[in-house]
N, C-alpha and C positions, 0 to 999 in steps of 0.2 A: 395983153395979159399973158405972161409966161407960164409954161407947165413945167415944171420939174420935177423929175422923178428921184429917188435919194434912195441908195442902197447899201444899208446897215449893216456891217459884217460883225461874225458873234464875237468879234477880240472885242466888244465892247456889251458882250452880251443882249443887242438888241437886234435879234434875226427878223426883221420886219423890214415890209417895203410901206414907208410914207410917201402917200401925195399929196402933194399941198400947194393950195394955189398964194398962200400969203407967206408960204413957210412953217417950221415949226420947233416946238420947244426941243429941248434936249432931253436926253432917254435917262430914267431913275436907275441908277445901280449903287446897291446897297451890299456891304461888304463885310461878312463877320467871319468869325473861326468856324473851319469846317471840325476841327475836332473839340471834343467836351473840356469846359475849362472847370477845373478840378481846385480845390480849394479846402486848408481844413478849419474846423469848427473853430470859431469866433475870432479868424483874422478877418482879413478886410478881401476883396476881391473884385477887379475892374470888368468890367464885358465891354470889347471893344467894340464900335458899330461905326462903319464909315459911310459917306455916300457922295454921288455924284450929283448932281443937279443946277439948275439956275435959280438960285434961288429969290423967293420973292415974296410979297407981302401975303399969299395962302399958303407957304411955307408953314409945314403941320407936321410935328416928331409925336409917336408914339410909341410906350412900352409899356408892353402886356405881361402878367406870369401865369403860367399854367402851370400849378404845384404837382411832384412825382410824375405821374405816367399819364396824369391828363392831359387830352390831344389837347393841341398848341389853336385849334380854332375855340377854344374853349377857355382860354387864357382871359381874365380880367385886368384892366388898365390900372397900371402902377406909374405910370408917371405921362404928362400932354403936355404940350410946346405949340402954343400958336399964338403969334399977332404979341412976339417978345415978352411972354406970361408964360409962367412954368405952373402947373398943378400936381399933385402927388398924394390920388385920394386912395392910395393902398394900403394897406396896414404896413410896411415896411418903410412908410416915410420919413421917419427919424432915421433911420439907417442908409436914404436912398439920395443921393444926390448925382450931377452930372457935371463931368470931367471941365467938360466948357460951359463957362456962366452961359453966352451964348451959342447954341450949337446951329450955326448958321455957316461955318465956316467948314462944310464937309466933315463934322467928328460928332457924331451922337455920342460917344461911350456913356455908361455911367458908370457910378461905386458904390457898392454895397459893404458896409463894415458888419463887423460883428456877427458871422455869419452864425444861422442857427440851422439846427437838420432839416425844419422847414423850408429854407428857400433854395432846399434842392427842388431840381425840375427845368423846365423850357422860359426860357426867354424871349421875348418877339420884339423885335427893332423892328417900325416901319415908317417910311418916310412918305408923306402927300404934298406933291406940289405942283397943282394944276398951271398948264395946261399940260404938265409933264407926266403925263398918266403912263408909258410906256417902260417895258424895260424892270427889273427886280426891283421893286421896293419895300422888299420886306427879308428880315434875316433871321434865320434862329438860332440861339447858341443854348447849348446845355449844361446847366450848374448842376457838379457835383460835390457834396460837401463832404470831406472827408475826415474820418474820426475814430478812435479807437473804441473797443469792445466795449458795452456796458456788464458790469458784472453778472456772469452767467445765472444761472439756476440751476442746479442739480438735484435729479429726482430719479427714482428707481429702487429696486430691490435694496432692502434695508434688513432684513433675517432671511436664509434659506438653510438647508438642510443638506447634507453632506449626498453629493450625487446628482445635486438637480441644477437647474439653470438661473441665472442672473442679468437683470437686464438695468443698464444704468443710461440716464439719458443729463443732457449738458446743452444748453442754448443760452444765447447775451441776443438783448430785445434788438441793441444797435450797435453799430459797427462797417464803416466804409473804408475800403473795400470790405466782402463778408470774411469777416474771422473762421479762423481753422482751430481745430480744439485738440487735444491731447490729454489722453487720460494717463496718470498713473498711481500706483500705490505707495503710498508712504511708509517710512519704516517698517522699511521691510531687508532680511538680510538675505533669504533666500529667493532668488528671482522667480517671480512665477512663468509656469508653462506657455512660450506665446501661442502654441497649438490649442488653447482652452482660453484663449481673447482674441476677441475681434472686434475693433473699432472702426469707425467710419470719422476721417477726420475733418469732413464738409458737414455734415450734420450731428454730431455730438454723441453719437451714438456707441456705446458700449457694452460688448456680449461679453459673458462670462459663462461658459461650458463646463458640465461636468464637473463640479465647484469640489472640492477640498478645503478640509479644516485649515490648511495653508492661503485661504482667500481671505478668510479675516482682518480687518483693518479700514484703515481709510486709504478712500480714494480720493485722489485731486483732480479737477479737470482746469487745463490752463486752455483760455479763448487768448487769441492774439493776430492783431495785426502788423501792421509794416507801421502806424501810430500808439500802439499800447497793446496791452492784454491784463487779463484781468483774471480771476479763479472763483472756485469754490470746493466744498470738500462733501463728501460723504459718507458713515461707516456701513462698513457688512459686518454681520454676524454671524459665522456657520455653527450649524449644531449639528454635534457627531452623533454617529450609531449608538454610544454606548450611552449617553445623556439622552436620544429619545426614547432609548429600552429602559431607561431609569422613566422618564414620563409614564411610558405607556402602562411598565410595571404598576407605578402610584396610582393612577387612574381603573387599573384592574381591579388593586386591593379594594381601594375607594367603591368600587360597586358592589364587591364580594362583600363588605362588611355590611354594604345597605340591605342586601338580601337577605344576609344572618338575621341582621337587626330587624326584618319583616318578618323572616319566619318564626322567628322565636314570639314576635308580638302575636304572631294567626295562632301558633299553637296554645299561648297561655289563654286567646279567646276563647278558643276551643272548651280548653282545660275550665275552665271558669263555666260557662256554660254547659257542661255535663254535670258538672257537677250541683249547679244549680237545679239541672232537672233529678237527678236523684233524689233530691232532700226534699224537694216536691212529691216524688213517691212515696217516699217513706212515712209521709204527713198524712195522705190521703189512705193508705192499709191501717194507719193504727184507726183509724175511724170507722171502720166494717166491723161489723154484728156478725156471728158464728153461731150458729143455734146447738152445734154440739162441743162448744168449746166452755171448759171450765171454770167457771165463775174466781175470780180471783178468794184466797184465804180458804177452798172448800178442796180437797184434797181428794184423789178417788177412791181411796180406802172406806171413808167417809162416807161418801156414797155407795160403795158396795152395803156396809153395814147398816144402812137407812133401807135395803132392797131387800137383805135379807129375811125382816119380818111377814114383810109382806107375801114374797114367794112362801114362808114353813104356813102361812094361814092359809094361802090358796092350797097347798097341798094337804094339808087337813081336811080342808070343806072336801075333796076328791073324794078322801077315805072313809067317811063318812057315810054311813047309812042315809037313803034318802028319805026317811021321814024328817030327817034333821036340818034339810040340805033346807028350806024354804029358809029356818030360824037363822042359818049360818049363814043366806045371803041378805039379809036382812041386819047381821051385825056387819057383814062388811061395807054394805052402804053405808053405816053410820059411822064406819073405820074410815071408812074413803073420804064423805064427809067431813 
């Protein structure tokens, strides 16, 4: 029994020392693109996948996808190759076929058509073919699918006021590579101040400083790439000094008259209610009794003349001899009487 030792150099990528006393298979190397295969939306696009091996009846192809920036160990199986059966239980298998009916002859590739933004992300080529365990057999390439802008959205300041600030903002949901934006105004003949804008043309972003009645108008924002570009539009409205001192005027008046309109209402409650109690007093005096007030229709003459009798009889009975005086108070009782 012979010992042989076999010493693997990396030109064929398999830095290992095999001993084997029966011998041994040949080393798996799998071969794809080191850089991202780039592709745009709804052509067709191949991913190339080579390999080395001896192949033989557990000869086993698989390809995995891990959608966007999901790690590639995370990948679910889109297409299996064993025992001359193909399977394709991924949802892109109407779209998913391989380059060679049989890929036995060192070519995994396959073809993807009709690409959608979905099947960007990582692709996993790996090949199993025991006893050939040693050596790469696994490759990744990265689909990027490339597409132009979707039409942006435009939002921000829509009224301001002469002197204050403006802020206007601009984003497209998709777009590979990312679109670049650019704001401007339209119909306009005077160019506005570039010291009073400031735009950001990676993020859509649009300042507008120190606004003047000269900012009025619409704005365009164009997204675009190296495949399209797309717009949208939006108006500003500035209001001048002299249109909000007309507001603020109207809104003055406007309060000034509700005041009038109150106080005149409190005063006439007023006025109403004094007077009410007045008339209340004057109802309540004419109903008091006077014990020296004049009977109505009797006059005081009247009654001086009713007095005077009586006073010239008291003064007689005075002058009067007193043998008299008994008889003379004895008719005035019956006067009095």
């Amino acid at each position: 029994m012979a010992l042989t030792v076999i010493f693997l150099t990396p030109s064929i990528s398999c830095s290992l020392i095999l001993i084997s006393v029966f011998g041994c298979g040949e080393c798996v190397e799998v071969t794809v693109p080191q850089d991202p295969v780039m592709q745009q939306r709804g052509s067709s696009v191949e991913l190339p996948c080579h390999y080395k091996t001896s192949v033989d009846k557990n000869f086993v192809l698989e390809w995995r996808f891990a959608p966007g920036s999901t790690p590639h160990d995370q990948g679910k199986q889109i297409l299996y190759f064993t025992n001359n059966k193909l399977y394709k239980p991924g949802s892109q298998s109407e779209r998913l076929s391989l380059l060679q009916d049989l890929p036995t002859l060192g070519d995994a590739s396959i073809q993807l058509t009709d690409l959608h933004a979905s099947d960007a992300g990582t692709y996993i080529c790996e090949v199993n073919n025991p006893p050939d365990f040693y050596g790469t057999s696994v490759g990744l390439i990265q689909l990027t699918v490339l597409m132009p802008p979707s039409t942006p959205v435009c939002k921000g300041t829509t009224s301001a006021s002469v002197g204050s600030d403006a802020h206007l903002t601009c984003n497209s949901s998709e777009g590979v590579p990312s679109p670049t934006y650019s704001w401007t105004r339209l119909d306009t003949k005077t160019p506005l101040p570039l010291s009073n804008m400031v735009q950001d043309d990676k993020t859509g972003n649009l300042w507008l400083r120190n606004i003047s009645l000269a900012f009025s108008g619409m704005y365009q924002c164009l997204a675009s790439n190296e495949f399209g570009q797309q717009k949208c539009e939006l108006t500003i409205q500035v209001t001048g000094t002299a249109e909000a001192g007309v507001i603020a005027g109207a809104v003055i008046g406007v309060l000034l008259a509700l005041l009038l309109l109150c106080g005149i209402v409190l005063w006439f409650l007023r006025f109403r209610k004094q007077k009410e109690k007045k008339t209340t007093q004057s109802i309540y005096s004419g109903n008091e009794i006077r014990e020296d007030a004049t009977a109505p229709g009797i006059s005081e003459a009247s009654l001086q003349g009713e007095s005077q009798p009586e006073n010239h009889l008291l003064e007689n009975i005075s002058s009067r001899p007193a043998s008299t005086t008994s008889t003379t108070k004895s008719q005035l009782n019956n006067f009095l009487v």
